[in-house]
C-alpha positions as CSV (number, residue, x, y, z in Angstrom):
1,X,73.2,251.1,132.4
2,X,72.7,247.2,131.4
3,X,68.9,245.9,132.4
4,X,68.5,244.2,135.6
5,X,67.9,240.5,134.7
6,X,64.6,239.0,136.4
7,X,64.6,235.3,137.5
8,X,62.8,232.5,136.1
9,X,59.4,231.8,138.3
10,X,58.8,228.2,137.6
11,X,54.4,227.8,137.1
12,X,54.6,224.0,137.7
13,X,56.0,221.4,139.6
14,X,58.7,219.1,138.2
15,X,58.8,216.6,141.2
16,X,56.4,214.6,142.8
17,X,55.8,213.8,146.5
18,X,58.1,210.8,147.7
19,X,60.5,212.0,145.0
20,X,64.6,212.4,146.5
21,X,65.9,215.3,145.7
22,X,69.3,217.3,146.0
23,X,68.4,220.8,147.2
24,X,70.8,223.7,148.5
25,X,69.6,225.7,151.5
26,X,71.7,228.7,153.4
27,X,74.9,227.6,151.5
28,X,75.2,224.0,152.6
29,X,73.8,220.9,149.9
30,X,71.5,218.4,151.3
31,X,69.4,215.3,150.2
32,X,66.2,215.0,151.0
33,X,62.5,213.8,150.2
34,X,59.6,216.0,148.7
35,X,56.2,216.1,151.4
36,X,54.5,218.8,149.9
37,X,53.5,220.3,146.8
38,X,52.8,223.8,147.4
39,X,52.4,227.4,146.0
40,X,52.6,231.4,146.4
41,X,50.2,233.6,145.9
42,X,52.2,234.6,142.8
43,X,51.5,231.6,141.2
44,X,55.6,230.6,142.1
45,X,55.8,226.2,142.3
46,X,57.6,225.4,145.5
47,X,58.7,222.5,147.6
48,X,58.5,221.2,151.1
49,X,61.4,219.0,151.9
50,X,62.1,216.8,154.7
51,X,65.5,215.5,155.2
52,X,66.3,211.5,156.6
53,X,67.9,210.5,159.6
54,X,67.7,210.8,163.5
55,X,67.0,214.8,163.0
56,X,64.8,215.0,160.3
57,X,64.3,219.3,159.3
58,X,61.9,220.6,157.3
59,X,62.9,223.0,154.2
60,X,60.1,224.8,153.4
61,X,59.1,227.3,150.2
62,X,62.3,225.2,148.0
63,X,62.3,226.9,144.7
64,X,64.0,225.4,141.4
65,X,67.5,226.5,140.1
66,X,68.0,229.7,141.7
67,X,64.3,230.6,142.0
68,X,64.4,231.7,145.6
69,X,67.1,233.6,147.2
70,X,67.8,231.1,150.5
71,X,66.7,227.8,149.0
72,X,66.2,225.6,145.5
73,X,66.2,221.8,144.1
74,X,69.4,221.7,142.2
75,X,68.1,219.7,138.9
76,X,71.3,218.6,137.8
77,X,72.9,217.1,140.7
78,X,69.0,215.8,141.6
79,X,69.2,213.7,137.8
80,X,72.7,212.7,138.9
81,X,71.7,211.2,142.2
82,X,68.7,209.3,140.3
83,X,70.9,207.9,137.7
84,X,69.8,209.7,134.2
């Protein structure tokens, strides 16, 4: 029986408040804006992300590349969107 893979827990933040970033939450991509900085009790870096325009939602507990199981930043596409 193969080993069960574990996922990568990133320690610190990448992204800083005001930063737009391209995040995928319950299966549907969105662009947004980092608010808050914040972390779990396991020591896990996550993301509170506000999306623009007349509804504004709140994402909270965003994880990094397939950190979380409902909702992460997607670095690539976030690069992409800044122009690197």
């Amino acid at each position: 029986m193969p080993k069960k893979r574990t996922k990568k827990v990133p320690k610190r933040h990448r992204y800083k408040i005001d930063e737009r970033v391209v995040f995928k939450f319950a299966g549907s991509t969105r662009v947004g804006t980092v608010v808050e900085l914040t972390k779990e009790p396991t020591g896990h870096a996550t993301y509170t992300v506000v999306t623009s325009g007349i509804r504004s939602r709140v994402y909270p507990c965003l994880g990094l590349d397939a950190s979380k199981d409902i909702g992460n930043i997607l670095t690539k596409q976030t690069q992409l969107l800044r122009g690197r």
